[in-house]
N, C-alpha and C positions, 0 to 999 in steps of 0.2 A: 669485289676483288676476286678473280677467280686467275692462279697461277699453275702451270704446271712443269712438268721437270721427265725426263723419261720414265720414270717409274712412280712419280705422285703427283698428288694433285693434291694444292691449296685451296682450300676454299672456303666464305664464310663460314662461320659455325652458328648455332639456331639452337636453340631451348634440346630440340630431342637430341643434339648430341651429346650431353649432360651424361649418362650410363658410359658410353665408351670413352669420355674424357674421365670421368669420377676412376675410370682402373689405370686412367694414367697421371694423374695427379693427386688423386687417393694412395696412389701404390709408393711404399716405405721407404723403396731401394731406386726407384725413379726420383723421388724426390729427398733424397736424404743431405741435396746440398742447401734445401731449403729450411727455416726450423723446425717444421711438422708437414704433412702427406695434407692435404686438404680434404673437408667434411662434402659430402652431397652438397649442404647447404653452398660451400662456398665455393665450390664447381658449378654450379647454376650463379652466383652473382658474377665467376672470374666469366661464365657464356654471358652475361649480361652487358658488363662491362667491354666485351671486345663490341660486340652489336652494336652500343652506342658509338664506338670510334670509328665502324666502316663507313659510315658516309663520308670521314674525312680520307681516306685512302690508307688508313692506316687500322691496328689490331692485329691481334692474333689468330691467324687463320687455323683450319683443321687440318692435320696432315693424312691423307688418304693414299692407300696402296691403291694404286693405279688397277692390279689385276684383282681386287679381294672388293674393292672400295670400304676397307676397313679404316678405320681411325685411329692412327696410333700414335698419336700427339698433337701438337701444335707449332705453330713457327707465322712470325709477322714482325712488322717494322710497329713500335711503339715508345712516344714520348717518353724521356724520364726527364725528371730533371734530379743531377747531379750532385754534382757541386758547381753551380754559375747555369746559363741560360738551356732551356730545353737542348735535348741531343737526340736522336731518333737512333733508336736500339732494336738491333736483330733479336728477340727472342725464339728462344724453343725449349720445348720440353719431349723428349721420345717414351716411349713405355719402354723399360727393363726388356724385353721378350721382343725387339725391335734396333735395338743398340748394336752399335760397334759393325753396323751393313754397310756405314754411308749415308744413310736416309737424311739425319740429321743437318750433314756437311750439305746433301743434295736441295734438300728444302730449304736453309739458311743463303744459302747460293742465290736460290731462286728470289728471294725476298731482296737479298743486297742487289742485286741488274735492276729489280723493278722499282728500288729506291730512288738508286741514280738515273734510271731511264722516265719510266711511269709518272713516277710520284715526282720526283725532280724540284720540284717547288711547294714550300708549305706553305700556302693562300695564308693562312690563317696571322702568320708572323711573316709575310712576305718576300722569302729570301729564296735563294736556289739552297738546297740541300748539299753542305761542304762536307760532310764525313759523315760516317752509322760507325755505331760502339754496338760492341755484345758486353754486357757485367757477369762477370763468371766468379764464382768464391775459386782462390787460388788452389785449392783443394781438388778442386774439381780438373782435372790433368783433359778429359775427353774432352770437354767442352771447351777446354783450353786449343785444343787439337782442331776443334771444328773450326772457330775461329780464327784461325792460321793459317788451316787450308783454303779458306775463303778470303785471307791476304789481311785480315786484319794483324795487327800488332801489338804488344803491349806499350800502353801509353802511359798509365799511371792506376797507380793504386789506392782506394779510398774506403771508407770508414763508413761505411752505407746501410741505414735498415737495421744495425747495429751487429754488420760485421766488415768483414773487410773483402774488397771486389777488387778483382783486375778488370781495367777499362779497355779494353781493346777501342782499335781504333782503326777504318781508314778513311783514307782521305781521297775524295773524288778527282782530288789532281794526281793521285796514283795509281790511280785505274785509268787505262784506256777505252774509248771505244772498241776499240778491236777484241779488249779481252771480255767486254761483256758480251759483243755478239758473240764471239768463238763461245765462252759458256753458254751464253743461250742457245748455242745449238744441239751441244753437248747435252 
């Protein structure tokens, strides 16, 4: 999976980029909707973990500055399950010191066209792909923001991990073709 966006580039992530993800999932204020910053250790299993799911077209890819080719988070389509059957979930995480540009909304973006375009169908459980969710702690207002500008909506709220998520939601009968090509060109 290799995506890009006018100013970044998705791409796998691999064992060496474990240092420049560990400052942004290490880091306190990046991650404070989460219940702790993650250890080296668990920065190298969260790079292991995405690595097994890209042969299925899915994970969390590396978010890259187009002009720097720095790393400064993450963002991919990735299984949860919920409450009731798998859902495929936009994730992202930005570093503090990268926040509040766009980057986020710009990458997220990118992941949701290549859901409903690319990915489209998940071989695995055989169905065409009807909706992507982002899970956001309500708390969290930016991330609430991202996924609104990218047309999701609040669908419901649940008791997940042991706190409480907003499910954003959209549905591929509410996207057109026209608006992912015009974003994809964007």
């Amino acid at each position: 999976m290799h995506l890009t966006t006018p100013r970044l580039t998705l791409r796998e992530m691999t064992p060496e980029d474990a240092p420049a993800l560990q400052a942004v999932l290490g880091d306190e204020e990046t991650m404070r909707w989460y219940p702790r910053s993650f250890t080296r250790e668990e920065v190298d299993e969260w790079i292991a973990r995405q690595i097994t799911r890209y042969p299925t077209g899915t994970g969390l890819l590396g978010i890259t500055l187009k002009e720097s080719n720095t790393l400064i988070g993450d963002c991919g389509p990735v299984w949860q399950t919920v409450d009731g059957p798998p859902e495929l979930e936009i994730g992202y995480h930005v570093h503090r010191d990268h926040q509040r540009r766009g980057y986020a909304t710009e990458a997220a973006r990118a992941v949701r066209d290549y859901a409903f375009n690319a990915l489209a169908c998940d071989h695995e459980i055989d169905h065409v792909i009807s909706h992507v969710i982002s899970m956001i702690r309500p708390e969290n207002l930016p991330s609430r923001r991202v996924a609104e500008k990218n047309g999701l909506t609040l669908s419901r709220v649940v008791f997940w991990r042991g706190y409480d998520h907003c499910v954003y939601r959209l549905d591929r009968q509410h996207i057109s073709q026209a608006a992912l090509n015009q974003d994809a060109a964007q």
